[in-house]
C-alpha positions in Angstrom: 2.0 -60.1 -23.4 -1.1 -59.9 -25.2 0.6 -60.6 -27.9 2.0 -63.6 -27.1 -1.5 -64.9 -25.8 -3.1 -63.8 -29.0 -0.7 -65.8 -31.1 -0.4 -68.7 -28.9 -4.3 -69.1 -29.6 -4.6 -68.5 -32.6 -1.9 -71.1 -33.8 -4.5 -73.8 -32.1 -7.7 -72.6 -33.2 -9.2 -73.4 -36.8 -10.7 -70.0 -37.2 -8.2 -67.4 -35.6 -9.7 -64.1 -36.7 -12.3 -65.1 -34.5 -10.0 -64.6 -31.8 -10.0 -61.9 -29.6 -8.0 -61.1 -26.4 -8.7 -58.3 -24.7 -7.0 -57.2 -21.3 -8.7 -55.9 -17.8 -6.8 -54.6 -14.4 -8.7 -56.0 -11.3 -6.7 -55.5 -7.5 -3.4 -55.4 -9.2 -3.6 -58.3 -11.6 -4.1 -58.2 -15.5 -6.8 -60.6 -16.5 -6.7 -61.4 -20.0 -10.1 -62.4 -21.1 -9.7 -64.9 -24.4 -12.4 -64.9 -27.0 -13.1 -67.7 -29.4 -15.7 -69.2 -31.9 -17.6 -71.6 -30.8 -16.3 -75.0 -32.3 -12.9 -73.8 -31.2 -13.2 -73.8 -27.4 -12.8 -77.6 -27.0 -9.4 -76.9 -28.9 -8.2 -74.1 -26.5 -9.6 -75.8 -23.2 -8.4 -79.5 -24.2 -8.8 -82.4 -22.2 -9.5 -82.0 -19.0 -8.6 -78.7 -19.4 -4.3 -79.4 -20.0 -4.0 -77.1 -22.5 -5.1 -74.0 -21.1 -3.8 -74.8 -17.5 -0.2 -74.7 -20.0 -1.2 -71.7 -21.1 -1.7 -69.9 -17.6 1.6 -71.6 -16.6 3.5 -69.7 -19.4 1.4 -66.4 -19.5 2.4 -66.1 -15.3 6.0 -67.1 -16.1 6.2 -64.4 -19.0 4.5 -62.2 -15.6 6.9 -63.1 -13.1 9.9 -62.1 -15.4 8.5 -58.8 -16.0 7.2 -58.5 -12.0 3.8 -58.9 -12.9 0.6 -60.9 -12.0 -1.8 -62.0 -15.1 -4.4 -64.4 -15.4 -6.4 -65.8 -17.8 -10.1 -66.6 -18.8 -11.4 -68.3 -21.4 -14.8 -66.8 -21.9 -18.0 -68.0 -23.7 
Protein backbone atom coordinates (compact mmCIF):
# COMPACT_ATOMS: atom_id res chain seq x y z
CA UNK A 1 0.00 0.00 0.00
CA UNK A 2 2.68 2.30 0.37
CA UNK A 3 3.36 1.76 -2.79
CA UNK A 4 0.41 2.64 -4.25
CA UNK A 5 0.35 5.98 -2.17
CA UNK A 6 3.91 6.68 -3.28
CA UNK A 7 3.09 6.48 -6.89
CA UNK A 8 -0.24 7.97 -6.77
CA UNK A 9 1.73 11.23 -5.52
CA UNK A 10 4.20 11.22 -7.27
CA UNK A 11 2.28 11.09 -10.72
CA UNK A 12 0.73 14.69 -9.35
CA UNK A 13 3.63 16.33 -8.09
CA UNK A 14 6.21 18.36 -10.29
CA UNK A 15 9.21 17.22 -8.33
CA UNK A 16 8.52 13.47 -7.13
CA UNK A 17 11.87 12.47 -5.77
CA UNK A 18 10.96 14.93 -3.30
CA UNK A 19 8.38 12.59 -2.27
CA UNK A 20 8.54 10.60 0.66
CA UNK A 21 5.95 8.30 2.34
CA UNK A 22 6.71 6.81 5.20
CA UNK A 23 4.34 4.51 7.46
CA UNK A 24 3.51 4.61 11.44
CA UNK A 25 1.11 2.07 13.54
CA UNK A 26 -0.95 4.07 16.16
CA UNK A 27 -4.05 1.98 18.17
CA UNK A 28 -4.37 -0.40 15.34
CA UNK A 29 -4.33 1.88 12.32
CA UNK A 30 -1.50 2.58 9.75
CA UNK A 31 -0.99 6.23 9.28
CA UNK A 32 0.86 6.98 6.32
CA UNK A 33 2.51 10.30 6.70
CA UNK A 34 3.16 11.94 2.97
CA UNK A 35 6.07 14.17 2.31
CA UNK A 36 6.38 16.81 -0.36
CA UNK A 37 8.37 19.88 -1.57
CA UNK A 38 7.06 22.83 -0.89
CA UNK A 39 5.49 24.25 -4.20
CA UNK A 40 3.87 20.85 -4.52
CA UNK A 41 1.47 20.65 -1.58
CA UNK A 42 -1.22 22.94 -3.22
CA UNK A 43 -1.05 20.07 -6.04
CA UNK A 44 -1.54 17.18 -3.62
CA UNK A 45 -4.16 19.04 -1.28
CA UNK A 46 -6.19 20.72 -4.25
CA UNK A 47 -9.05 22.77 -3.98
CA UNK A 48 -10.62 22.75 -1.06
CA UNK A 49 -8.84 19.85 -0.23
CA UNK A 50 -10.81 17.22 -3.20
CA UNK A 51 -7.94 15.70 -4.13
CA UNK A 52 -6.52 14.37 -1.12
CA UNK A 53 -9.97 13.59 0.56
CA UNK A 54 -9.87 11.02 -3.06
CA UNK A 55 -6.94 9.90 -2.01
CA UNK A 56 -8.02 8.82 1.67
CA UNK A 57 -11.14 7.34 -0.03
CA UNK A 58 -9.03 4.96 -2.17
CA UNK A 59 -6.06 4.33 0.35
CA UNK A 60 -9.18 3.02 3.08
CA UNK A 61 -10.83 1.05 0.18
CA UNK A 62 -7.35 -0.64 -0.84
CA UNK A 63 -7.61 -1.09 3.54
CA UNK A 64 -10.92 -2.50 3.78
CA UNK A 65 -10.19 -5.22 1.05
CA UNK A 66 -7.16 -6.27 2.78
CA UNK A 67 -9.11 -5.96 6.55
CA UNK A 68 -7.20 -3.02 7.41
CA UNK A 69 -7.47 0.60 8.75
CA UNK A 70 -5.02 3.39 7.20
CA UNK A 71 -5.06 6.93 7.13
CA UNK A 72 -3.36 9.54 5.70
CA UNK A 73 -1.52 12.89 6.45
CA UNK A 74 -0.12 15.21 4.43
CA UNK A 75 2.62 16.77 6.52
CA UNK A 76 4.58 20.09 6.14
Amino acid sequence: MNELLTYIVQSLVDKPDEVSVTERKADGETIFEVRVADGDMGKVIGRQGRIVKEIRVLMKAVAQRKGKKVSVEIVD
